[in-house]
C-alpha positions in Angstrom: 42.5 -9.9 -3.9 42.5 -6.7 -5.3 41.9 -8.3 -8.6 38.8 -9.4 -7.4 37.7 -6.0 -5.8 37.8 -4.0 -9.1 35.8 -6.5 -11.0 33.2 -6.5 -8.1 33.2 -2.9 -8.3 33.0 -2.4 -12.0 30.5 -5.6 -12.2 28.7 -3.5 -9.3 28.6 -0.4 -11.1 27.1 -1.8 -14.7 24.2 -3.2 -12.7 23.5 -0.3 -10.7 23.6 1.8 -14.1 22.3 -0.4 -16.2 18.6 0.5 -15.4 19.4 4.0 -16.5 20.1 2.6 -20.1 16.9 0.4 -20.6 14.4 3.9 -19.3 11.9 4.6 -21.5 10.9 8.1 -22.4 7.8 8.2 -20.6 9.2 8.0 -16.8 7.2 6.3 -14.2 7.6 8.0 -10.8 9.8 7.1 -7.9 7.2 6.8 -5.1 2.9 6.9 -5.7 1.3 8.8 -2.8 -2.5 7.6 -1.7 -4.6 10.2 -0.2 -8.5 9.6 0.6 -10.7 8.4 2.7 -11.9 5.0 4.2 -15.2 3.1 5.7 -14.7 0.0 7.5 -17.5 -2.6 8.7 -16.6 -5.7 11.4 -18.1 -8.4 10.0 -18.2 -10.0 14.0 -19.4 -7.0 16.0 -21.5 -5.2 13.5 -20.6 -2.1 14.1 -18.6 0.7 11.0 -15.8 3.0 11.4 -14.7 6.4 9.1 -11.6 7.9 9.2 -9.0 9.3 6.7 -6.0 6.8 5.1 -2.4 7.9 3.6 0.1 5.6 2.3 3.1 5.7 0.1 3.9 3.0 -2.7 7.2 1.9 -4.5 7.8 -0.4 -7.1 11.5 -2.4 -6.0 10.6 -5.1 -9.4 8.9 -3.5 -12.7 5.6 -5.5 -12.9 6.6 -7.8 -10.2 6.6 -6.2 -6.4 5.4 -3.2 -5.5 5.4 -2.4 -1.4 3.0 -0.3 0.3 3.3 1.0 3.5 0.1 3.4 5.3 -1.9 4.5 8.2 -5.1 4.6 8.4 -7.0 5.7 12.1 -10.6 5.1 12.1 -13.1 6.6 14.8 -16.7 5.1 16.1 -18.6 5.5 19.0 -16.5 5.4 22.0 -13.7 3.9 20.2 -10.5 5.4 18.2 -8.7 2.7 16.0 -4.8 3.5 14.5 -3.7 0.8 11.7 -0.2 0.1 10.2 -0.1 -1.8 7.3 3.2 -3.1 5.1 1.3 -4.5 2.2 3.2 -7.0 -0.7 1.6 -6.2 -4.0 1.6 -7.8 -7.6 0.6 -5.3 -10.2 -1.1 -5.9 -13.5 -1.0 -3.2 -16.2 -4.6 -3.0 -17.7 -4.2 0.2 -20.4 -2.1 3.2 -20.0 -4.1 4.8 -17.6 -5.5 1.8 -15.3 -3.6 -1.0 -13.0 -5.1 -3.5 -11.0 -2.4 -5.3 -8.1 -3.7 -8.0 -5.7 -1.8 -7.1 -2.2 -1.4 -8.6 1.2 0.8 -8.2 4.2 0.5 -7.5 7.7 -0.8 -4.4 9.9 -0.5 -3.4 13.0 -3.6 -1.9 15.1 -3.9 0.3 18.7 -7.2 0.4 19.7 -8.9 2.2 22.8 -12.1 1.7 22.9 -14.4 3.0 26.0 -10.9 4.1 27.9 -9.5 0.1 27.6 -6.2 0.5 25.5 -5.5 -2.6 23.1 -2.5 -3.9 20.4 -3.2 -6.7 18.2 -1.9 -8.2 14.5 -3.6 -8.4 11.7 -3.4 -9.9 8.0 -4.8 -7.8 5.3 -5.8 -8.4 1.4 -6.5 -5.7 -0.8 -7.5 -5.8 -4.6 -6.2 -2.4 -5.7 -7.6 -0.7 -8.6 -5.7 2.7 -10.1 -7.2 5.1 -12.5 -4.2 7.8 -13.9 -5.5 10.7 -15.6 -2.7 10.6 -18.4 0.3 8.2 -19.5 2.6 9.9 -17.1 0.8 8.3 -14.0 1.2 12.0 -12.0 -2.4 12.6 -10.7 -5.4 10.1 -10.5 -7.5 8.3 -8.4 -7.6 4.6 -6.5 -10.1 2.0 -5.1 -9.5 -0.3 -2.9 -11.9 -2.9 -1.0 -9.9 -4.8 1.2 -10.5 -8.0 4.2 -8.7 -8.1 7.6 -8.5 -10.6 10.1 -7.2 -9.4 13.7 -5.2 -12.2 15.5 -6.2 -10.5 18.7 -9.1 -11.1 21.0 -12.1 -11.8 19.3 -10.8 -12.8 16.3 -12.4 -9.8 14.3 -13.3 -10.1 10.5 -14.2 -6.9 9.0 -14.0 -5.8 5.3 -13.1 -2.3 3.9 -13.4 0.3 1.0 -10.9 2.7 0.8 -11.1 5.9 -2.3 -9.2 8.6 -3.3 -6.6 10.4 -5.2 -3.1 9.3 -6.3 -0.2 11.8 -6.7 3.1 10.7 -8.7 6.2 11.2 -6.7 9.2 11.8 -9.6 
């Protein structure tokens, strides 16, 4: 038993360390954080919201996964909308300095709209596009349209643009 226990933990140990051995020089960073701004317009009650996004990325698979989480509130008329997405993403590496990853996941929204107070789920896809200023991917900029479709009452549609800077966590 305690055989098996040191080969686990030595087996263990070269795959936790073996990533360390296979870095390239140039670095990419541990976390991308997305700052900006986004419009929305419901494609079933006509109407368009504003409000400011923030999300944080992280790449679990090299040029496989990447995971996305953010929260975006946007304001109207009469009505304040807070969104919560978790968003599955599969990056493709255009140049050094552009990406483009197709994403989708699900998002939570809070809603109070004329003093009524509403939760619902949605599902979200978002084609992502990321423009780096240089090869070390630590400052540039991102545009993303995206779809959602709420599973609450009324069944809203509504599609999104979303802009704005990217800032490399190392």
């Amino acid at each position: 038993m305690r055989r098996y226990a040191s080969l686990f933990l030595i087996t263990f140990a070269c795959i936790c360390s073996g990533r360390s051995f296979t870095q390239s020089v140039e670095k990419e960073p541990a976390a991308v954080l997305e700052l900006g701004g986004v419009a929305g317009r419901s494609l079933t009650e006509g109407q368009s919201s504003f409000g400011p996004t923030v999300a944080v990325e992280v790449t679990p698979i090299e040029n496989w996964l990447e995971l996305e989480s953010g929260v975006t509130p946007l304001f109207r008329r009469h009505s304040t909308e807070w969104g919560l997405d978790f968003l599955l993403k599969k990056p493709w590496t255009l140049s050094d300095k552009k990406e483009f990853m197709l994403g989708i996941g699900p998002e939570w929204i809070h809603t109070n709209a004329y003093g009524i107070k509403m939760d619902s789920v949605a599902a979200e896809v978002v084609p992502d596009f990321m423009f780096w200023s240089s090869r070390k991917h630590r400052f540039g900029w991102y545009l993303e349209p995206s779809y959602e479709y709420k599973f609450g009452p009324g069944h809203e549609h509504s599609l999104g643009i979303s802009g704005g800077f990217l800032i490399g966590i190392p």
